[in-house]
N, C-alpha and C positions, 0 to 999 in steps of 0.2 A: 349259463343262460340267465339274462335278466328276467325278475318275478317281482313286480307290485307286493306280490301278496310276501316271499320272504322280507322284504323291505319295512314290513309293517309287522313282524313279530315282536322288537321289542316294544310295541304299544299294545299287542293284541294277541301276544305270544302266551306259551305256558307260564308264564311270572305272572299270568293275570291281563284283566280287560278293563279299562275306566268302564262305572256302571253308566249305561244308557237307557231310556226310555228306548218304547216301541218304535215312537217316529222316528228316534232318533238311527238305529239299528237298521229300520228300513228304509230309510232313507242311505244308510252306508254303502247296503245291499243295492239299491238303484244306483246309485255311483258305480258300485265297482263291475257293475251287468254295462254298465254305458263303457267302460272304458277297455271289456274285453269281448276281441271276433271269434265265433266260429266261421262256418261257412255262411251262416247267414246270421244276424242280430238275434240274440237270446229273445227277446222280449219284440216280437214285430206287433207294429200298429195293428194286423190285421187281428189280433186277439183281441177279446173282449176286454173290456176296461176293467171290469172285478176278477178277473185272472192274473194280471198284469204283474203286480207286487208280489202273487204267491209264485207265479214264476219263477221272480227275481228273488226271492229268499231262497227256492231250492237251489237256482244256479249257482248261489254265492258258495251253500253249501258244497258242492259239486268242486266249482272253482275253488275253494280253498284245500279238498282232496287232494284233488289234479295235481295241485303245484308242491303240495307237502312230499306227493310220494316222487315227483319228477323231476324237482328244479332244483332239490338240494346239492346235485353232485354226489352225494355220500350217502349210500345204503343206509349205515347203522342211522345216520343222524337222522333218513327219513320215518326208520322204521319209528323213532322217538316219540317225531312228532306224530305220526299217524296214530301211534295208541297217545297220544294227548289229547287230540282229537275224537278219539272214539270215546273218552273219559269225556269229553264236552258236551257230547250227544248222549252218556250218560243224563250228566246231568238236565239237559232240556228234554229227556223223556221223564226224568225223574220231578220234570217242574218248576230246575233250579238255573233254569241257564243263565250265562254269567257271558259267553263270548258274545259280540253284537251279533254275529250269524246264526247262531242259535235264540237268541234272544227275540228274530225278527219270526224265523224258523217258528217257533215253539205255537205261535198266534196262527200260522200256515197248517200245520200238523194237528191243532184243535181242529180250525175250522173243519177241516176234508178230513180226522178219523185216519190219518197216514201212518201205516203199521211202520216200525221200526226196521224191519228185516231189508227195504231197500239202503238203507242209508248204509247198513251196514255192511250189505253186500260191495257197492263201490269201497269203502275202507279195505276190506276182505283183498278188492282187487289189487288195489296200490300197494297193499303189503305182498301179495303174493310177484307184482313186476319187481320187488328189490332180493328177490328169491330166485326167479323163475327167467331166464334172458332167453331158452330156444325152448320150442316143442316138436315134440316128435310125431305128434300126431295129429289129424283136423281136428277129430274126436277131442284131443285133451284143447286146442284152440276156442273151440265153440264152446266147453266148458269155462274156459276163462271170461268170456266174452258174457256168459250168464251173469257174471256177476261187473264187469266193467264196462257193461253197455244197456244189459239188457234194464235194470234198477231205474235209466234215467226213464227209460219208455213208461214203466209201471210209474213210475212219480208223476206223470205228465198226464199220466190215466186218472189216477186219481186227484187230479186236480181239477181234471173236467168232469170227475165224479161217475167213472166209470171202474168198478171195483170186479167183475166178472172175471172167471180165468177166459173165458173165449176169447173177448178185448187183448186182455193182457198177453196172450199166447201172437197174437197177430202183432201186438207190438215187440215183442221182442225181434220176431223174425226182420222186420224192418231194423230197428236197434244192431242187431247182429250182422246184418249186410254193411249197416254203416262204417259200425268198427272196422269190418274185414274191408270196407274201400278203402278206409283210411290209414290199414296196414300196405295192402298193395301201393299206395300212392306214396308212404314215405319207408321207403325200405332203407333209400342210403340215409337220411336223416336218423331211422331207428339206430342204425348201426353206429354211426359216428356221433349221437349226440347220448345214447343212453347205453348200447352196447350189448341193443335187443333186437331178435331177426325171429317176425312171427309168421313166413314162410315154415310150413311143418314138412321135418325132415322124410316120411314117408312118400310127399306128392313132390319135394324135390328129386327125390333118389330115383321114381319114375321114371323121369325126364332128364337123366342123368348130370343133374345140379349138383353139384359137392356145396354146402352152404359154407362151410368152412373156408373154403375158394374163395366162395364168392366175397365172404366178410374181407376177406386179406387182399382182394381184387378191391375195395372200396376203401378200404384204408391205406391202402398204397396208391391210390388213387388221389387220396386227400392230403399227403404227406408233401411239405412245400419243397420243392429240388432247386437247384441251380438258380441264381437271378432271384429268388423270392415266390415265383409261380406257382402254383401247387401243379402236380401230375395231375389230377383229377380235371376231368372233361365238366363244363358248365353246359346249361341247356344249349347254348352257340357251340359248343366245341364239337369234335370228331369225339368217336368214341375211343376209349385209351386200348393199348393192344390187348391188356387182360381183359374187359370188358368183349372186345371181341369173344377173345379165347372162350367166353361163357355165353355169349348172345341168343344161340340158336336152344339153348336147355333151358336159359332164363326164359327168355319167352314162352315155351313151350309149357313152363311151371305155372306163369303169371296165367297163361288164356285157361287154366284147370280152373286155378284158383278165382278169377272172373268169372268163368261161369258158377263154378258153385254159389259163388255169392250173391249172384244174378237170381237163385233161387228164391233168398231170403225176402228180397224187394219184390220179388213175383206174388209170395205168399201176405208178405205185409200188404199189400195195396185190397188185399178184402177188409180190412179196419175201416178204410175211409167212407163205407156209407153206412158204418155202424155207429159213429159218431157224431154230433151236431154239428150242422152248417155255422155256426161261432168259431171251431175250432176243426174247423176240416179242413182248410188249408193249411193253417200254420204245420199243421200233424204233416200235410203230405206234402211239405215244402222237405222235410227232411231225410224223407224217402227218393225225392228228385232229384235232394243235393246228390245223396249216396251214385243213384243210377246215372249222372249225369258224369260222374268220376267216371266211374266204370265206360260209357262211353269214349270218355277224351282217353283214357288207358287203350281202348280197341282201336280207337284212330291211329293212335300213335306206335301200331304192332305190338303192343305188350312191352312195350321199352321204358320202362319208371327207371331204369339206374341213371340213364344219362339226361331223362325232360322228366319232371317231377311234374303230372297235372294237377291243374290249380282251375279254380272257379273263377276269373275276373269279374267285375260289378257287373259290367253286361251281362255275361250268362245266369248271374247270380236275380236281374233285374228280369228278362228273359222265362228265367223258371218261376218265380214270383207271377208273371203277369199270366203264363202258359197255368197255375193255379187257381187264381181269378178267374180266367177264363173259362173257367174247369165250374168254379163255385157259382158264377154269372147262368151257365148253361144251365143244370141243374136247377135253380131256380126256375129257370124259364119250363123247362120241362115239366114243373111239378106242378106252377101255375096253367101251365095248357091242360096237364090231367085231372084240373078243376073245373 
């Protein structure tokens, strides 16, 4: 898989970083937040202006994680680089940073008093995905998820200067719904592009899911036969026979695991009027994105192996405006109870 960010190791790799000034560094950092999507832009207009840049230093941070432990292709190679990186974040807690994202980082992490432990918990996680490919249990799931989802919440907290555990407890549960959509939504991609299935084997075996089936149902699925075509069913296609053979226990898995996660985004949504109308939407744009996966998942019977849901601009433009609207009311409300 193509990665920006490996493409730029030997300028910015472990052999060293040209030294940069601050603006220089964040300004890298705003570049490289412009040139990647999640479900919705890292950095939306609707944040405040003096948030904007500390954003974009932690997401660089983040994004250069991601791709170290993901996009290598190679275990060993990524485990390398990830302890090179966590030696970088040494150094910008130590005072000394030297890579442009830590260098922009170090200015973010003064200003807001940002304990070291989240940073280091997402590293924790991307070492533990070149380790760890199935679970067997929700339990040990949601422990992983502490540390590869839950860190970005707490970062975003203290950014808007909310350092409390009540805060914090509310965002992870938001945090931890996301992850768990975003495992239901790419299960054939986990499988065929990294060779990880975080369906936990206790709520499969429930519903009588062999995973191990299922993995060899998706890669024979994707293996190209005859003529050039793959086997593998596209969101157009019928479904393929094995894919049957499994239909009635996969679903049956997927709507557990939906609902359970449904709980987390139930729980998060009491953060949103613990927080300032500055940043109360942006916060609960990504609790929408999560719930609105989960939606198009229940439309479409709990079927992710053969339609993979996806956010298009409209919905994504849609759940933006349904936020607004949300932040518009509230105003009015609070000026009438004046």
């Amino acid at each position: 898989m193509s990665s920006c960010i490996l493409d730029q190791l030997d300028t910015y790799g472990p052999q060293g970083s040209p030294a940069m000034s601050y603006e220089q560094a964040a300004a890298y950092n705003a570049q490289l937040a412009r040139s990647h999507y999640e479900n919705f832009t890292v950095v939306s207009w609707l944040l405040p202006a003096k948030l904007r840049e500390d954003f974009r230093n932690v997401y660089a941070f983040c994004r250069w994680a991601d791709d170290l432990g993901d996009e290598t292709g190679d275990a060993q190679r990524s485990l390398e680089l990830l302890a090179w990186w966590r030696r970088e974040l040494d150094a910008c807690y130590a005072g000394r940073p030297v890579h442009p994202v830590f260098v922009a980082l170090r200015r973010t992490i003064e200003k807001h008093d940002i304990p070291r432990r989240p940073f280091d918990d997402l590293i924790d996680a991307f070492v533990q995905d070149q380790h760890v490919r199935r679970y067997d249990t929700w339990d040990q799931l949601i422990d992983y998820c502490s540390r590869s989802a839950n860190p970005v919440g707490r970062l975003v907290l203290y950014l808007c200067g909310y350092r409390d555990e009540a805060r914090q407890q509310l965002g992870d549960a938001t945090c931890t719904g996301l992850q768990l959509a975003n495992f239901w939504q790419d299960v054939r991609r986990d499988v065929l592009d990294r060779n990880r299935v975080y369906i936990p084997e206790e709520i499969a075996r429930k519903h009588g899911l062999d995973v191990q089936q299922m993995v060899r149902i998706i890669e024979i699925d994707a293996t190209p036969v005859a003529g050039g075509d793959r086997a593998c069913c596209t969101t157009k296609d019928l479904p393929s026979v094995g894919v049957m053979a499994i239909e009635s226990s996969y679903k049956a898995t997927m709507r557990e695991l939906c609902e359970r996660t449904w709980r987390y985004f139930e729980k998060g949504r009491a953060l949103l009027p613990m927080v300032s109308a500055d940043v109360r939407v942006d916060i609960e744009l990504f609790g929408l994105g999560g719930e609105a996966v989960l939606k198009m998942i229940r439309r479409q019977d709990y079927d992710t192996l053969t339609h993979r849901p996806s956010l298009g601009s409209g919905a994504k433009l849609l759940l933006m405006m349904r936020a607004i609207a949300g932040k518009i009311k509230s105003s009015f409300a609070k000026d009438a109870s004046h």
